[in-house]
C-alpha positions in Angstrom: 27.0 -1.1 -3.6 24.3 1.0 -2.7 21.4 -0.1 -0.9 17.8 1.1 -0.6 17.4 4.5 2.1 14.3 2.9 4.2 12.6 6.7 5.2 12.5 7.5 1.4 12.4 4.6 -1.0 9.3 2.7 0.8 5.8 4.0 0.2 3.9 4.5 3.4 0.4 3.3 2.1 -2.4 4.6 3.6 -3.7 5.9 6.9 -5.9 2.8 7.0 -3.0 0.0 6.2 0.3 1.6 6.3 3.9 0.2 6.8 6.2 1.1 9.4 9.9 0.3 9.7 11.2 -1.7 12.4 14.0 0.4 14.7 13.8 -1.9 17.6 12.5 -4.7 18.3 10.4 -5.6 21.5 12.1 -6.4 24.8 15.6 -4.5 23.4 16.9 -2.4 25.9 19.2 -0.6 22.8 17.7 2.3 21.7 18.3 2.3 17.6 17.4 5.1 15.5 17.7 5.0 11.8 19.1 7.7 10.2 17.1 9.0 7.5 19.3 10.8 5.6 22.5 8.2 6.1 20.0 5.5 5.4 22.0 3.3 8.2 21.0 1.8 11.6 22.9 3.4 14.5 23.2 3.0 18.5 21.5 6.2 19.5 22.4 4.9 23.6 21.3 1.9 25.6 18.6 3.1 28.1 19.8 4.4 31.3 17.5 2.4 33.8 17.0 -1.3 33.9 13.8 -1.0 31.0 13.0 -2.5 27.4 10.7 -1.8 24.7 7.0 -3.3 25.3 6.7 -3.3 21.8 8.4 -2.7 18.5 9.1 0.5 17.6 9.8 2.2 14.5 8.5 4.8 12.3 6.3 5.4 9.2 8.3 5.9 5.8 8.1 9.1 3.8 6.1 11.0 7.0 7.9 14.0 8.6 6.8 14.9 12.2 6.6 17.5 14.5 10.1 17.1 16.4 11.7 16.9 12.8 12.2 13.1 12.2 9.4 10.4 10.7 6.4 9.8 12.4 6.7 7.3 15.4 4.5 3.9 15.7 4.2 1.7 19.0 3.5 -2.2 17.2 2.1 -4.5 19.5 3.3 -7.2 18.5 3.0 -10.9 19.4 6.9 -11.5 18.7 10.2 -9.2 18.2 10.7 -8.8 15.1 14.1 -7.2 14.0 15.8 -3.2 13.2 14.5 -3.3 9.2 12.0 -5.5 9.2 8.8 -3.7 7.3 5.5 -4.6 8.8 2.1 -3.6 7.2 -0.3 -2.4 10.3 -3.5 -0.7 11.2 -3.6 2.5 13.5 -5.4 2.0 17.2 -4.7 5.4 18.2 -2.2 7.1 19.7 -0.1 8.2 23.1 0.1 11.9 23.0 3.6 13.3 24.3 6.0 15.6 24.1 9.5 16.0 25.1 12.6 17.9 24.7 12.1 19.0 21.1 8.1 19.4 21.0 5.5 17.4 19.9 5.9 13.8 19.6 2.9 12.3 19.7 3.8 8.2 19.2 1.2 5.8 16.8 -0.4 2.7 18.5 -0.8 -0.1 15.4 -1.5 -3.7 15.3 -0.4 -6.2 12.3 -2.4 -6.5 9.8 -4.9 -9.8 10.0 -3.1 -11.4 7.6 0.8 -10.9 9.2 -0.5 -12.0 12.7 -4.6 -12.8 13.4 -4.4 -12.2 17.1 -4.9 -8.9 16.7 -8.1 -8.6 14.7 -10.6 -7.7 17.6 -8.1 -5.1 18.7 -9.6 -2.0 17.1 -9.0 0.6 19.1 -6.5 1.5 22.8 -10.5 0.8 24.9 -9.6 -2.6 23.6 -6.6 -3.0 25.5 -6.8 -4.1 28.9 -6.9 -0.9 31.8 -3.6 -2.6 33.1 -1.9 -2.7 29.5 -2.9 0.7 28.8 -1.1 2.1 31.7 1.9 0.3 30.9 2.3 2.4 27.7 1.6 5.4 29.1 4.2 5.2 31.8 6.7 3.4 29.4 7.3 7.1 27.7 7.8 9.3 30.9 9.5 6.6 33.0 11.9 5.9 30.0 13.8 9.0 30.7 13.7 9.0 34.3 17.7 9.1 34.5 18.6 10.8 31.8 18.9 14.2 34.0 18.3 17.0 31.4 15.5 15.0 29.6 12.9 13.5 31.8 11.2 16.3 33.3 10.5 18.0 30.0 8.6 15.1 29.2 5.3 15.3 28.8 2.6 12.7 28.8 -1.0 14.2 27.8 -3.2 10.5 27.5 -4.2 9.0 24.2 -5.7 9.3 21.4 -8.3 8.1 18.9 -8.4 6.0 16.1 -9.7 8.9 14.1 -6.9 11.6 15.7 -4.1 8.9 14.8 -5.3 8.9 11.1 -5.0 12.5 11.5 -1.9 12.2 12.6 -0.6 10.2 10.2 -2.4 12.3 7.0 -0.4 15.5 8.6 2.7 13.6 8.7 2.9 12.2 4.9 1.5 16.0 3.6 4.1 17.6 5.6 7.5 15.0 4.1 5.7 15.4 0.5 5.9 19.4 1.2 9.1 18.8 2.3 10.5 16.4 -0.4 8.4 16.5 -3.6 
């Protein structure tokens, strides 16, 4: 039996309410990726320091992103959730990076009010506290601190707007419907 491929059978919605699927969920320390293609959950390695995921992380459906693969999303969230799970959220902007393979700029979202209300005043990253904010940006460069080859071609360039994250996510559907319509 054949089962549904996640990255293209699930509509992404809109840059204002969009889905994401869930690759890991937050405090995991296993670094899943799904594979788009295979349309299966895989191991892609544990993470080499003693670190986990602040959030859950996954990636917008039917989007294609600079570095190749789906467009990434950061979801604060106020409980894991688990690799699968399809979560309707709002953009609050984004952490602009870069890595080994280019641009790979990573979208901030909330829940939607109606999944989880705690959110709701959250509208954009000057809504996070300073300290919080910090967190994520040293997350992505400290995430790769021992993985030799990686870490010091990452990049972390501060974040972004609301407004750029839309952006961001417009480019990346246009570019998967160039790409596969």
């Amino acid at each position: 039996m054949k089962g549904i491929n996640l990255y293209h059978e699930i509509e992404a919605g809109s840059v204002e309410e969009f889905k994401m699927v869930v690759d890991l969920p937050k405090f995991s320390s296993n670094k899943y990726e799904y594979d788009e293609e295979g349309g299966y959950f895989k191991l892609d390695r544990v993470l080499h320091s003693q670190m986990f995921y602040p959030f859950d992380y996954g990636f917008i459906p039917q989007t294609h992103s600079d570095d190749g693969d789906a467009i990434d999303v950061c979801l604060l969230v106020t409980y894991p959730t688990f690799p699968g799970c399809v979560v309707k959220c709002r953009a609050i902007g984004m952490i602009k990076t870069s890595d080994e393979k280019g641009g790979d700029n990573k979208i901030l979202a909330v829940p939607v009010s109606k999944l989880d209300p705690r959110f709701d005043e959250i509208t954009s990253i000057d809504d996070l506290p300073k300290h919080v904010q910090e967190e994520l940006l040293l997350h992505f460069k400290e995430i790769k601190k021992l993985e030799k080859a990686k870490y010091d071609k990452v990049q972390i360039n501060g974040f972004g707007s609301v407004d750029e994250a839309k952006a961001e996510i417009q480019r990346a559907m246009d570019a998967y419907k160039a790409k596969h319509v």
